[in-house]
C-alpha positions as CSV (number, residue, x, y, z in Angstrom):
1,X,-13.7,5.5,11.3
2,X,-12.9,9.0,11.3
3,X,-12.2,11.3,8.3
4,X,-8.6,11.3,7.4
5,X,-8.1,7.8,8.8
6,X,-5.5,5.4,6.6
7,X,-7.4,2.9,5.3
8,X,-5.4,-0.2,3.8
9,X,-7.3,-2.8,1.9
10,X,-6.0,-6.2,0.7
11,X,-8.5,-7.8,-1.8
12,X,-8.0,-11.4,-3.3
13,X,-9.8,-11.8,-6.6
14,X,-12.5,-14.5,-7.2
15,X,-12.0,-16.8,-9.6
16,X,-11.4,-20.1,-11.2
17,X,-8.4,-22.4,-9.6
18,X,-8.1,-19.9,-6.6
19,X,-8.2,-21.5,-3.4
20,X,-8.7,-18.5,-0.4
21,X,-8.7,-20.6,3.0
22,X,-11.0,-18.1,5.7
23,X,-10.4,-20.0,8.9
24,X,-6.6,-20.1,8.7
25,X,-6.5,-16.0,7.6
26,X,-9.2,-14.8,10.0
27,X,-7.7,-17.1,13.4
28,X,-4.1,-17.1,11.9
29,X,-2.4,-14.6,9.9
30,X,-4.7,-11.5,11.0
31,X,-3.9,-12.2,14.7
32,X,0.1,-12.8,13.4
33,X,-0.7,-9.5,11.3
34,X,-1.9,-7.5,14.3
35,X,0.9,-8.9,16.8
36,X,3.3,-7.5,14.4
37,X,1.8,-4.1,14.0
38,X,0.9,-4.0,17.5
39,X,-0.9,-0.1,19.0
40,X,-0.6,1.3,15.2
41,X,-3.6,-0.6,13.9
42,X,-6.6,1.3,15.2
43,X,-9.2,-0.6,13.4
44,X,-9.7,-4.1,11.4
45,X,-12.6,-5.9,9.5
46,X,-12.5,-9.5,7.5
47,X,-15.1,-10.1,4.9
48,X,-16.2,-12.8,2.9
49,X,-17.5,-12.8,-0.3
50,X,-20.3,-13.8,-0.9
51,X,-22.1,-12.8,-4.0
52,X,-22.1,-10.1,-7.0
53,X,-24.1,-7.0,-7.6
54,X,-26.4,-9.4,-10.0
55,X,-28.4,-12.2,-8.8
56,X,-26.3,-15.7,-8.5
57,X,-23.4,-14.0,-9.7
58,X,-20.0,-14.9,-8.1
59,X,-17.9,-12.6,-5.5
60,X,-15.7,-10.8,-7.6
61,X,-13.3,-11.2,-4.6
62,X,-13.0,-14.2,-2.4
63,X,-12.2,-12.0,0.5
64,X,-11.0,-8.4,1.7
65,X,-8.9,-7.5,4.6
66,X,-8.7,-4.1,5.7
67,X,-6.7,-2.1,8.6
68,X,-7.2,1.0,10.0
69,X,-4.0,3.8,11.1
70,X,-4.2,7.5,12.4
71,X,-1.7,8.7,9.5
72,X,0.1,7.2,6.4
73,X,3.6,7.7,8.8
74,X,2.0,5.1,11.5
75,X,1.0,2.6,8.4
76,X,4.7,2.9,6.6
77,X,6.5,2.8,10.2
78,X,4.5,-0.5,11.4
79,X,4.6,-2.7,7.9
80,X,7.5,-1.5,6.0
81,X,9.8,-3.6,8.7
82,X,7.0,-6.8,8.7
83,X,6.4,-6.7,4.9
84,X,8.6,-10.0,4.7
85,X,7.1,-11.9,7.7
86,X,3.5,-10.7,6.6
87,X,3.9,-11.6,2.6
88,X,5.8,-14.5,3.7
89,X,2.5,-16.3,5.2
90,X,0.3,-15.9,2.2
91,X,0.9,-19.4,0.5
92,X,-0.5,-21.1,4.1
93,X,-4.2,-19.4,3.4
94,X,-4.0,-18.9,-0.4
95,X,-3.0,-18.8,-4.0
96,X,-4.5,-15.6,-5.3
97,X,-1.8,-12.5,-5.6
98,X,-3.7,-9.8,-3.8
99,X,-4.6,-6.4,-4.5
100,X,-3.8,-3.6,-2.3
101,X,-5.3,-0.4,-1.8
102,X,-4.2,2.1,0.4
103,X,-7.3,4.9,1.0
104,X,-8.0,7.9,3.1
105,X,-11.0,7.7,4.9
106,X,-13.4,11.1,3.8
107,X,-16.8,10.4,5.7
C-alpha cells in the first residue's frame, strides 16, 4: 500500500468462550462487506491467528480484517451509510465485540 493510504483494521480478541467462525467471514460477510463498499475499497487482507510472540502461546486475536481507501473522505462516505447492514451480520460469524482501528499507512 502506498503512504497515506486509510487503513481500517477490525481485530476480534482471543479468548475464552469466544467463538470466531473463519469460513462464514472470509466467503460471507467480507464479500457482503465489499459489495457494499463497492470501487472505495482499494485493498483487503483476512488473517488468522495463529499463535503468540512466545512459544505455544495463544493468538491474542482470533482474527483481523483490514481494508484499504485512498482518503479518510472515501472510508466515511462508503461505511457511514452500511454501518447497520455491516454490524448487523456479526452475530452469524461471531461473539467477540471487535476492535477497530482506523490507521494511515506511513511506509
Amino acid at each position: 500500500m502506498k503512504k497515506g493510504t486509510i487503513k481500517v483494521s477490525v481485530l476480534y480478541p482471543n479468548g475464552d468462550g469466544k467463538t470466531f467462525d473463519m469460513d462464514y467471514y472470509s466467503n460471507t460477510h467480507v464479500p457482503m462487506v465489499g459489495g457494499l463498499l463497492g470501487d472505495a475499497i482499494i485493498g483487503a487482507t483476512v488473517e488468522n491467528g495463529l499463535g503468540g510472540g512466545s512459544p505455544d502461546s495463544p493468538a491474542p486475536f482470533a482474527a483481523m480484517g483490514n481494508l484499504y481507501f485512498d482518503t479518510m473522505e472515501t472510508f466515511e462516505n462508503s461505511f457511514g451509510p452500511n454501518a447497520e447492514t455491516i454490524m448487523a451480520d456479526l452475530p452469524n460469524f461471531t461473539n467477540i465485540e471487535p476492535i477497530i482501528q482506523i490507521s494511515e499507512v506511513m511506509i
